[in-house]
PDB file of N, CA, C and O in Angstrom, chain B, residues numbered from 101:
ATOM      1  N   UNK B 101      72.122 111.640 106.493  1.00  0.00           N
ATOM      2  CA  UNK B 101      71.877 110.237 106.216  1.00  0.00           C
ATOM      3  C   UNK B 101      70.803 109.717 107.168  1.00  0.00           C
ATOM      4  O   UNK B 101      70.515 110.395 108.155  1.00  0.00           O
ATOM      5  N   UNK B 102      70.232 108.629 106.948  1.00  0.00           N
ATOM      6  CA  UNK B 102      68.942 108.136 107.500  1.00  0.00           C
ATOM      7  C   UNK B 102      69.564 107.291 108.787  1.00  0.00           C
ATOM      8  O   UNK B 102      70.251 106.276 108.671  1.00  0.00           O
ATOM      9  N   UNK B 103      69.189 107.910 110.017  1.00  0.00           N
ATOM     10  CA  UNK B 103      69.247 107.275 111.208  1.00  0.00           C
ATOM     11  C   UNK B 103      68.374 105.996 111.658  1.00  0.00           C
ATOM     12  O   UNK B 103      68.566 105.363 112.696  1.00  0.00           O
ATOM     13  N   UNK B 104      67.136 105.658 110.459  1.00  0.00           N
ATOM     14  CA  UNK B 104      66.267 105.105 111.092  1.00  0.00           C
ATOM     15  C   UNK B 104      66.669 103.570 110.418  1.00  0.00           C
ATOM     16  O   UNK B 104      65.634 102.917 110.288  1.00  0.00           O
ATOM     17  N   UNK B 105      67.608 102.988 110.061  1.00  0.00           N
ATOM     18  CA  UNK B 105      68.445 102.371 108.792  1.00  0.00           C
ATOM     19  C   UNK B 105      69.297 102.028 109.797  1.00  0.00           C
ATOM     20  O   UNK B 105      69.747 102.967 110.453  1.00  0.00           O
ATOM     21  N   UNK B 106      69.916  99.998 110.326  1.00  0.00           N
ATOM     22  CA  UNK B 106      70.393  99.852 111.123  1.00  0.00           C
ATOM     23  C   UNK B 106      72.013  99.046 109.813  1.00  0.00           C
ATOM     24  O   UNK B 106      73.092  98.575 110.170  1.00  0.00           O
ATOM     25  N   UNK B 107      71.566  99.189 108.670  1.00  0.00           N
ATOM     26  CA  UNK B 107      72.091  99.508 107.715  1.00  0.00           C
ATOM     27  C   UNK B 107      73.358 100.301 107.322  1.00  0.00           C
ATOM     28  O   UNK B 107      74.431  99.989 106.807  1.00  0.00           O
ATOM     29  N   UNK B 108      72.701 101.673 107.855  1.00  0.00           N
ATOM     30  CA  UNK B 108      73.857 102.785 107.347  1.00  0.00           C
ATOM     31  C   UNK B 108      74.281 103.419 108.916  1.00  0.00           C
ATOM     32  O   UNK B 108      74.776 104.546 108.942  1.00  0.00           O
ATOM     33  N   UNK B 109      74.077 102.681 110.193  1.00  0.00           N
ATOM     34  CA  UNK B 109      74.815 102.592 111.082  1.00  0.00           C
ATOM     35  C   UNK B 109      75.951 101.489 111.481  1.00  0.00           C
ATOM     36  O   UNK B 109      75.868 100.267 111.362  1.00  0.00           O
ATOM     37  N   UNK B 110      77.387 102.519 112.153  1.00  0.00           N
ATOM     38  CA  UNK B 110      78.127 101.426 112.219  1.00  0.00           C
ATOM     39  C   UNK B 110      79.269 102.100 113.197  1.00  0.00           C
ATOM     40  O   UNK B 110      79.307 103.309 113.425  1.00  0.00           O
ATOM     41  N   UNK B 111      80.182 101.152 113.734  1.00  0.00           N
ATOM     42  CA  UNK B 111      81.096 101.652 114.954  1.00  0.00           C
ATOM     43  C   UNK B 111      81.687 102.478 114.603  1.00  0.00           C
ATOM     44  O   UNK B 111      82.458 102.105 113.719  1.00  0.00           O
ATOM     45  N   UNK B 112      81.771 103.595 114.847  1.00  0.00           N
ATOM     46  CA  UNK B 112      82.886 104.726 114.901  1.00  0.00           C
ATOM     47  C   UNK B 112      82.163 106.312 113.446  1.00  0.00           C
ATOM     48  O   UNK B 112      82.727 107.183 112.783  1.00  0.00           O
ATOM     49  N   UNK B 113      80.978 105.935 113.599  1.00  0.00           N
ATOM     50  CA  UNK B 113      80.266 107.063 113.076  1.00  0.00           C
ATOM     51  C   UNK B 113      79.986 107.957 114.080  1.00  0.00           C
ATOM     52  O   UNK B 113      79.625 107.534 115.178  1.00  0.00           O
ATOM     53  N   UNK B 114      80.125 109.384 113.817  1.00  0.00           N
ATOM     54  CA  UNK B 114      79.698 110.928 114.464  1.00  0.00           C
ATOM     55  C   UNK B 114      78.051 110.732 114.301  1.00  0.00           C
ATOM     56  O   UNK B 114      77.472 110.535 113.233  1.00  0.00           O
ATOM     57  N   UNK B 115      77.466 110.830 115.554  1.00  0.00           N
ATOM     58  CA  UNK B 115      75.651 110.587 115.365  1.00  0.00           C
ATOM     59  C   UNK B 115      75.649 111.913 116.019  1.00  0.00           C
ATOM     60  O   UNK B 115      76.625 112.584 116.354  1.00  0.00           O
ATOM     61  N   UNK B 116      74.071 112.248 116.178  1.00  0.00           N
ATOM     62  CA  UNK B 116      73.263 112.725 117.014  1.00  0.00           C
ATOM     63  C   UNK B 116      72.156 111.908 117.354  1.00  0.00           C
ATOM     64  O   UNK B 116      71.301 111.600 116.523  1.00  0.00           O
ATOM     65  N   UNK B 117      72.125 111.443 118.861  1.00  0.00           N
ATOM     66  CA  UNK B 117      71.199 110.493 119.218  1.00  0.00           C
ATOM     67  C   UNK B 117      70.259 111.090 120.321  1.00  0.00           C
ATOM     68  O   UNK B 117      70.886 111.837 121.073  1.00  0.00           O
ATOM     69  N   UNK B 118      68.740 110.951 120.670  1.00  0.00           N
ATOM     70  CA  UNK B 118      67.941 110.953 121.456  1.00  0.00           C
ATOM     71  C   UNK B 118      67.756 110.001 122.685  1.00  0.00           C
ATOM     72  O   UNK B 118      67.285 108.870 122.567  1.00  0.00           O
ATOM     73  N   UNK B 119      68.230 110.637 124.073  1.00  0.00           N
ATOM     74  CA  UNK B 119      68.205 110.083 125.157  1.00  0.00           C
ATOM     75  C   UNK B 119      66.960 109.673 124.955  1.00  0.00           C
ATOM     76  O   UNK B 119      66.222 110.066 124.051  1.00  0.00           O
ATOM     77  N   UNK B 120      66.560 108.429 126.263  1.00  0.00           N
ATOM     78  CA  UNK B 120      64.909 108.534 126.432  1.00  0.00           C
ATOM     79  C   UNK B 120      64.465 109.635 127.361  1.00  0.00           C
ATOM     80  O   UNK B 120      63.502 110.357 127.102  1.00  0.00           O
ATOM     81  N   UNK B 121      65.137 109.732 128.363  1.00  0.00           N
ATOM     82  CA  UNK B 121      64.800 111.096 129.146  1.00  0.00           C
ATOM     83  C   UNK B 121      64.922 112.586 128.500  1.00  0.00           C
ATOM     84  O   UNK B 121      64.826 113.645 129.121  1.00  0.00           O
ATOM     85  N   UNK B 122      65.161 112.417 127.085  1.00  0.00           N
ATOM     86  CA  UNK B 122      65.483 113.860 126.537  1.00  0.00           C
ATOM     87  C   UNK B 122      64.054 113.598 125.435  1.00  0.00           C
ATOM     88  O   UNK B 122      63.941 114.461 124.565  1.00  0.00           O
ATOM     89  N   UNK B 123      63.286 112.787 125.437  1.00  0.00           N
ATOM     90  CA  UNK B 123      62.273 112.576 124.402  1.00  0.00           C
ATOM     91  C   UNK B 123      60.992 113.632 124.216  1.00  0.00           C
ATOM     92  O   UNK B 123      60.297 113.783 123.211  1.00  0.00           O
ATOM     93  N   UNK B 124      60.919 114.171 125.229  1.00  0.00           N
ATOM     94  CA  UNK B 124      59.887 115.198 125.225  1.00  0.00           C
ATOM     95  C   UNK B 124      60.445 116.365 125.258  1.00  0.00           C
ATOM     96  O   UNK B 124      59.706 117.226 124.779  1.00  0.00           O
ATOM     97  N   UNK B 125      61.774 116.880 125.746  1.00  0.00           N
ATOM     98  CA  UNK B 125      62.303 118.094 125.210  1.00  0.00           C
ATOM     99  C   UNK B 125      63.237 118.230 123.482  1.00  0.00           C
ATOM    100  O   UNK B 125      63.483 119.152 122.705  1.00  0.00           O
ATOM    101  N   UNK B 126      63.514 116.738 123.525  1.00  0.00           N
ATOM    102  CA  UNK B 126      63.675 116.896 121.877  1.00  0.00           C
ATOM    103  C   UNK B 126      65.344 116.914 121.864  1.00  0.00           C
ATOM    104  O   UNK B 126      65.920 116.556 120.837  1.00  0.00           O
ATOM    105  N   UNK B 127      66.171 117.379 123.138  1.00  0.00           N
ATOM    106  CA  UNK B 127      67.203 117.192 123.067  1.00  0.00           C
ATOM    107  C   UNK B 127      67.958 116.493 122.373  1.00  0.00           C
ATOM    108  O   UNK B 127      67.661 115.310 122.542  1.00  0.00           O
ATOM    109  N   UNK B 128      69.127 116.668 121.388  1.00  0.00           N
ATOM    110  CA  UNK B 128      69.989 115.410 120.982  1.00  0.00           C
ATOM    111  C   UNK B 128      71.507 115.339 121.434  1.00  0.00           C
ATOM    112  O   UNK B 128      71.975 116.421 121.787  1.00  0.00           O
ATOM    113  N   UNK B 129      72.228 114.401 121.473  1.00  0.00           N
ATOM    114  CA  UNK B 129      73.613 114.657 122.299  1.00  0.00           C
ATOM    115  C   UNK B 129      74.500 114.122 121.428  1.00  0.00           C
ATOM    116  O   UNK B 129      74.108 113.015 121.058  1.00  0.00           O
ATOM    117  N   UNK B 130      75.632 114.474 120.899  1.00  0.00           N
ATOM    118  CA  UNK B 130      76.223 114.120 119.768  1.00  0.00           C
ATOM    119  C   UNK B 130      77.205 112.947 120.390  1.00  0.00           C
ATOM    120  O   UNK B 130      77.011 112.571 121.546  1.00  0.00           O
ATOM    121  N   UNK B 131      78.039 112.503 119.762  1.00  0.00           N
ATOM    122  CA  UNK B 131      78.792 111.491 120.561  1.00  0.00           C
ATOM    123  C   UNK B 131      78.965 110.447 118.992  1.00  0.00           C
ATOM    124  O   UNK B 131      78.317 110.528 117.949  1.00  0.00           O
ATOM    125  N   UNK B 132      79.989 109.595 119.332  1.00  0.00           N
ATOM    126  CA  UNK B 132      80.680 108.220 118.155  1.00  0.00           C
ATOM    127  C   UNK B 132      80.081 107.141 118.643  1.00  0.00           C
ATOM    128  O   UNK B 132      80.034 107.003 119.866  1.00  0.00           O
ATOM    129  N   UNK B 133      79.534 106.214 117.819  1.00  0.00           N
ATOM    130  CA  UNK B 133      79.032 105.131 117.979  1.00  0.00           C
ATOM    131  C   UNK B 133      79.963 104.173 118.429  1.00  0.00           C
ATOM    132  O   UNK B 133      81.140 104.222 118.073  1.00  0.00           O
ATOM    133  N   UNK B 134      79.508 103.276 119.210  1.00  0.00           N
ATOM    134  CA  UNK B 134      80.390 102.312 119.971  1.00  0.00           C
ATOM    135  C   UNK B 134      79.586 100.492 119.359  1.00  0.00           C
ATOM    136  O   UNK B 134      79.998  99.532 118.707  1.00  0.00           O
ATOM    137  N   UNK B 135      78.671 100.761 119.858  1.00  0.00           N
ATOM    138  CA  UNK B 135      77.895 100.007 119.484  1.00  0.00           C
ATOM    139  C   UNK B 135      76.117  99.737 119.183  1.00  0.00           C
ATOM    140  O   UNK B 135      75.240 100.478 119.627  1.00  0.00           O
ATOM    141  N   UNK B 136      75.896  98.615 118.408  1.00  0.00           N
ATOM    142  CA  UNK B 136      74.535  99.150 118.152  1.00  0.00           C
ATOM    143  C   UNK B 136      73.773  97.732 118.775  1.00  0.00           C
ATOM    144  O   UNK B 136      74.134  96.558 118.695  1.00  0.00           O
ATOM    145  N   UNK B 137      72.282  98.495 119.583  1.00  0.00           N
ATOM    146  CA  UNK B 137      71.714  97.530 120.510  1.00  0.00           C
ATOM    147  C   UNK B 137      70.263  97.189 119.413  1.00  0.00           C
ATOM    148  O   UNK B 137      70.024  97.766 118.353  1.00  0.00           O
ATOM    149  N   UNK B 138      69.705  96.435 119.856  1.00  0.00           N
ATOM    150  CA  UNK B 138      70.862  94.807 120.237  1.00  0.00           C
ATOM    151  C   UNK B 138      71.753  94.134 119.249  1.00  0.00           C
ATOM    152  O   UNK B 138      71.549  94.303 118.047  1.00  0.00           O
ATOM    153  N   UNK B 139      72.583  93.496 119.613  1.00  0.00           N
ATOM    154  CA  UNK B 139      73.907  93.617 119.043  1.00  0.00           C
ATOM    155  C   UNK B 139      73.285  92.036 117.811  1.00  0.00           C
ATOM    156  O   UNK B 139      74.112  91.406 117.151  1.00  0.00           O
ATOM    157  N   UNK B 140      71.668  91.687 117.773  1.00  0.00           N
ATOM    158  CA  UNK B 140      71.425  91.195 117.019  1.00  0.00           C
ATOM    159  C   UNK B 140      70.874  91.772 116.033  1.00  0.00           C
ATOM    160  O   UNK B 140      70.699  92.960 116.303  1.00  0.00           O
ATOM    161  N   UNK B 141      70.346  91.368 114.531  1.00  0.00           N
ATOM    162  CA  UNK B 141      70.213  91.882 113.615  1.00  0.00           C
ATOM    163  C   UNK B 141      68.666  91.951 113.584  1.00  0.00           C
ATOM    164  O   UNK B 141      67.976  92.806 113.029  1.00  0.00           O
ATOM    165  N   UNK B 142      68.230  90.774 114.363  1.00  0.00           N
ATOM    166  CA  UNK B 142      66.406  91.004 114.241  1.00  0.00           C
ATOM    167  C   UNK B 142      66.256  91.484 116.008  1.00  0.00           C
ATOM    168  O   UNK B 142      67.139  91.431 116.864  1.00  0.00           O
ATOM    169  N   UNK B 143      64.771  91.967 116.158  1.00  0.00           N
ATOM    170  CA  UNK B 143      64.737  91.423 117.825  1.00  0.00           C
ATOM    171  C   UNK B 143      63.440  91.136 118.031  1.00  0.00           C
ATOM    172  O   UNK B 143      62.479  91.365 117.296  1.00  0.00           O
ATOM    173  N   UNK B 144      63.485  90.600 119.122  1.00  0.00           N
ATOM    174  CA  UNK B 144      61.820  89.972 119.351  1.00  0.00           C
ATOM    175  C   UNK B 144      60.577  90.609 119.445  1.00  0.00           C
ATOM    176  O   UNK B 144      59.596  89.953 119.794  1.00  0.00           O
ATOM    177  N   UNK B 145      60.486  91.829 119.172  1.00  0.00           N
ATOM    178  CA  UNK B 145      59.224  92.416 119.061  1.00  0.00           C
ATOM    179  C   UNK B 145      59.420  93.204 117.815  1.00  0.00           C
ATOM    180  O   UNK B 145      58.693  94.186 117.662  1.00  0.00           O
ATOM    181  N   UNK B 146      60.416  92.875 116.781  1.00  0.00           N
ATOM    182  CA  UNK B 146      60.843  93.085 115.578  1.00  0.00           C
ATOM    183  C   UNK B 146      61.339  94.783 115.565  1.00  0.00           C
ATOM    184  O   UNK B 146      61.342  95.355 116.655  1.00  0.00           O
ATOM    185  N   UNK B 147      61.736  95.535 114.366  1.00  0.00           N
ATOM    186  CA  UNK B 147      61.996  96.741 114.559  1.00  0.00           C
ATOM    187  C   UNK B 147      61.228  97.551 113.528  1.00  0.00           C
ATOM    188  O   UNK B 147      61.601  97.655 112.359  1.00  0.00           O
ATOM    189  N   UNK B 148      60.186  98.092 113.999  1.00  0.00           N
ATOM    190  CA  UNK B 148      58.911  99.091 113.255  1.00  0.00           C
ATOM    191  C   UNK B 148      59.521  99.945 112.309  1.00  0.00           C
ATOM    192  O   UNK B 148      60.552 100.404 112.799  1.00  0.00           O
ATOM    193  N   UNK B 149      59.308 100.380 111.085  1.00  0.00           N
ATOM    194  CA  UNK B 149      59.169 101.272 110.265  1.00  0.00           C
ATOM    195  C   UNK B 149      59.531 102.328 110.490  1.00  0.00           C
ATOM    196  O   UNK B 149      58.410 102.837 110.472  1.00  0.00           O
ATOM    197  N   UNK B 150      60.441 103.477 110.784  1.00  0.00           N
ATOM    198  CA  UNK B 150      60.639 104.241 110.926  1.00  0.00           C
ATOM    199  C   UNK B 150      61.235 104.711 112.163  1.00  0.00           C
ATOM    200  O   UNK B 150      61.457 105.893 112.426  1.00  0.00           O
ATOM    201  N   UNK B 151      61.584 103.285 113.225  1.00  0.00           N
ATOM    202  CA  UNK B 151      61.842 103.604 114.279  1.00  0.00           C
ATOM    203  C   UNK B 151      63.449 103.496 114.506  1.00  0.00           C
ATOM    204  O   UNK B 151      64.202 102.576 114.185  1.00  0.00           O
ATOM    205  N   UNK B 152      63.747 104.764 115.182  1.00  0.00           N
ATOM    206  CA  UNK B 152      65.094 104.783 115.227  1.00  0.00           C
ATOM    207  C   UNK B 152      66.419 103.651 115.588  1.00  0.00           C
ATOM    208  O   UNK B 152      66.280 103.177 116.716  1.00  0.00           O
ATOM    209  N   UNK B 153      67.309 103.283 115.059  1.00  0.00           N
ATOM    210  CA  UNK B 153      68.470 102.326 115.613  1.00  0.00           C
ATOM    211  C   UNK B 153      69.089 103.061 116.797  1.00  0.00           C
ATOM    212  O   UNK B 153      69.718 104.119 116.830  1.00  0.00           O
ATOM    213  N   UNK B 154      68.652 102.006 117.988  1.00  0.00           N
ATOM    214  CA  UNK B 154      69.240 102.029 119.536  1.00  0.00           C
ATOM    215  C   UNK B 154      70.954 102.007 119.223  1.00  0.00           C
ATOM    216  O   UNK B 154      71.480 101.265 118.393  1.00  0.00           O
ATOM    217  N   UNK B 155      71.751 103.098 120.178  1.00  0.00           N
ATOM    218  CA  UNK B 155      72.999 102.874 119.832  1.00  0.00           C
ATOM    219  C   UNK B 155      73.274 103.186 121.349  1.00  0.00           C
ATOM    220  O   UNK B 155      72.462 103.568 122.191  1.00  0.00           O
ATOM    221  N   UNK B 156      74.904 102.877 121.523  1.00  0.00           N
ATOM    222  CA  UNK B 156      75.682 102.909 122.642  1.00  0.00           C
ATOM    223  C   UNK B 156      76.969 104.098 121.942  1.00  0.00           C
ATOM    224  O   UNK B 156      77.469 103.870 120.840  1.00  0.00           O
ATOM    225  N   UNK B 157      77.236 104.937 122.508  1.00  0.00           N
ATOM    226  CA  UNK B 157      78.009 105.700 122.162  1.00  0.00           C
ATOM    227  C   UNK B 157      79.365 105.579 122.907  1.00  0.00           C
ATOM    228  O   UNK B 157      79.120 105.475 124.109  1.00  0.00           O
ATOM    229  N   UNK B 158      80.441 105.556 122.713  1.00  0.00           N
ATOM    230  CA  UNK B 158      81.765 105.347 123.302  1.00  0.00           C
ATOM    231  C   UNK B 158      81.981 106.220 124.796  1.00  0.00           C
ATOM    232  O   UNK B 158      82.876 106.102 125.632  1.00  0.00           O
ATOM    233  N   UNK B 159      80.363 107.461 124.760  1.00  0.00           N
ATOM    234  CA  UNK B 159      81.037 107.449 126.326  1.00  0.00           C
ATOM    235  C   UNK B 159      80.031 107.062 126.956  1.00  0.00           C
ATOM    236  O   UNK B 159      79.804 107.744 127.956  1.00  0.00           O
ATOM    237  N   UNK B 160      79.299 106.193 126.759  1.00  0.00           N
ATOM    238  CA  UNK B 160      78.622 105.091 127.240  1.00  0.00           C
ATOM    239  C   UNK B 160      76.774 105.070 127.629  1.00  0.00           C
ATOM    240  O   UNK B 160      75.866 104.368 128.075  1.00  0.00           O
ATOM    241  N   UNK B 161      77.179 106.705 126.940  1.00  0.00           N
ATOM    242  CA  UNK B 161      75.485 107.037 126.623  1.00  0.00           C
ATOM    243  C   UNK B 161      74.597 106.298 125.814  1.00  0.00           C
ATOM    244  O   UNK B 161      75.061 106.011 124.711  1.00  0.00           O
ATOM    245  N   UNK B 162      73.221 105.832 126.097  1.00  0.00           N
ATOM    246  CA  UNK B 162      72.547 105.050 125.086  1.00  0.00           C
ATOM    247  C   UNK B 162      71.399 105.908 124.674  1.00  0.00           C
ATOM    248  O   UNK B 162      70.803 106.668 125.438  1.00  0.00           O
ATOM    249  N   UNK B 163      71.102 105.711 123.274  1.00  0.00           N
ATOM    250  CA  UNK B 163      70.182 106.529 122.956  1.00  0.00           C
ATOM    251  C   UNK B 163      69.937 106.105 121.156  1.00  0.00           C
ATOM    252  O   UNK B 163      70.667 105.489 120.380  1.00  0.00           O
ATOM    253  N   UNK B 164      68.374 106.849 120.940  1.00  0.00           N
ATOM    254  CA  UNK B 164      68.168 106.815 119.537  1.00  0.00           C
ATOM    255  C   UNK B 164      68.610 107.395 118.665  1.00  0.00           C
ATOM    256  O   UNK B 164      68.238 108.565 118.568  1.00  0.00           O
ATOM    257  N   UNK B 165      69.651 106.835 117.574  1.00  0.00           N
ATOM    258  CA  UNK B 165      69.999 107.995 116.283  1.00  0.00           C
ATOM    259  C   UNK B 165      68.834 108.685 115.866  1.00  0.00           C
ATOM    260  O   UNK B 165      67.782 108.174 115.481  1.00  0.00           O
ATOM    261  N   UNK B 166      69.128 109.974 115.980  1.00  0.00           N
ATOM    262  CA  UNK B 166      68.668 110.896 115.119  1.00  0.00           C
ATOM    263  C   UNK B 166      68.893 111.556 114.035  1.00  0.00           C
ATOM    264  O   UNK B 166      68.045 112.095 113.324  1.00  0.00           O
ATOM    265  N   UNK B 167      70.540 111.520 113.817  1.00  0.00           N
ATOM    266  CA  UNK B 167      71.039 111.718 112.507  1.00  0.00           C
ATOM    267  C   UNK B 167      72.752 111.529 112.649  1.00  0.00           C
ATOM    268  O   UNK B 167      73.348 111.785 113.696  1.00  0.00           O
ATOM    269  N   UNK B 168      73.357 111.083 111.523  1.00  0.00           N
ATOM    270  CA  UNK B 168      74.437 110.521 111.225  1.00  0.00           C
ATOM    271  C   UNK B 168      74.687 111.944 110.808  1.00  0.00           C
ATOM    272  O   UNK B 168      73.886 112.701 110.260  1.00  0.00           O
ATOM    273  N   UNK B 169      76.062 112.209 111.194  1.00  0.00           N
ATOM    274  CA  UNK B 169      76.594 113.222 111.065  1.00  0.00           C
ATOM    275  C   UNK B 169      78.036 112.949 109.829  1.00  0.00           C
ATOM    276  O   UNK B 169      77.995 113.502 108.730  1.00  0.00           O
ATOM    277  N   UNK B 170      79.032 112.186 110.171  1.00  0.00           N
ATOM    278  CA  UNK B 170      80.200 112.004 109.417  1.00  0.00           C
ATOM    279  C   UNK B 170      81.112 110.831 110.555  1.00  0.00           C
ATOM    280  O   UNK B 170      81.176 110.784 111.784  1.00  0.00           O
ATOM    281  N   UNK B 171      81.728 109.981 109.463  1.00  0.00           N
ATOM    282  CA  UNK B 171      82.403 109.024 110.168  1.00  0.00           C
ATOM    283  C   UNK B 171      83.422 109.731 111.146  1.00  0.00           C
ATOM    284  O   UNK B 171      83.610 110.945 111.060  1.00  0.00           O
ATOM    285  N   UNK B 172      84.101 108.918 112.115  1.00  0.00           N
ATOM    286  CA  UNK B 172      85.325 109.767 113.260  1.00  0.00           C
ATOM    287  C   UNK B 172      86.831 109.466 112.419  1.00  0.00           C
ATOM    288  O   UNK B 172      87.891 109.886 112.883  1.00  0.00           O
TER     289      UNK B 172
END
């Protein structure tokens, strides 16, 4: 499912998300969504085309979905 869709993210989905410090090795770290940043629906420098939904994961890692795996 499309990670880049703040849409078809939601609390308690199985992700794979991109640290920012993992951005150049490509790393992804799996983990359940906790919450999604910012916890508003627009934000002030708006959200670009293709750019991933910022999430908070329940163990308190933040990072970019990279792919929705299956609800928990």
């Amino acid at each position: 499912m499309d990670g880049t869709k703040r849409i078809n993210i939601k609390p308690g989905l199985r992700v794979k998300i991109i640290q920012k410090q993992d951005q150049l090795t490509g790393k992804l770290t799996e983990g359940i969504v906790r919450d999604i940043l910012p916890n508003s629906p627009t934000h002030r420098h708006g959200i670009p085309q293709g750019d991933n939904v910022k999430v908070r994961l329940v163990s308190g890692l933040v990072g970019r979905v990279k792919q929705i795996l299956a609800d928990a």
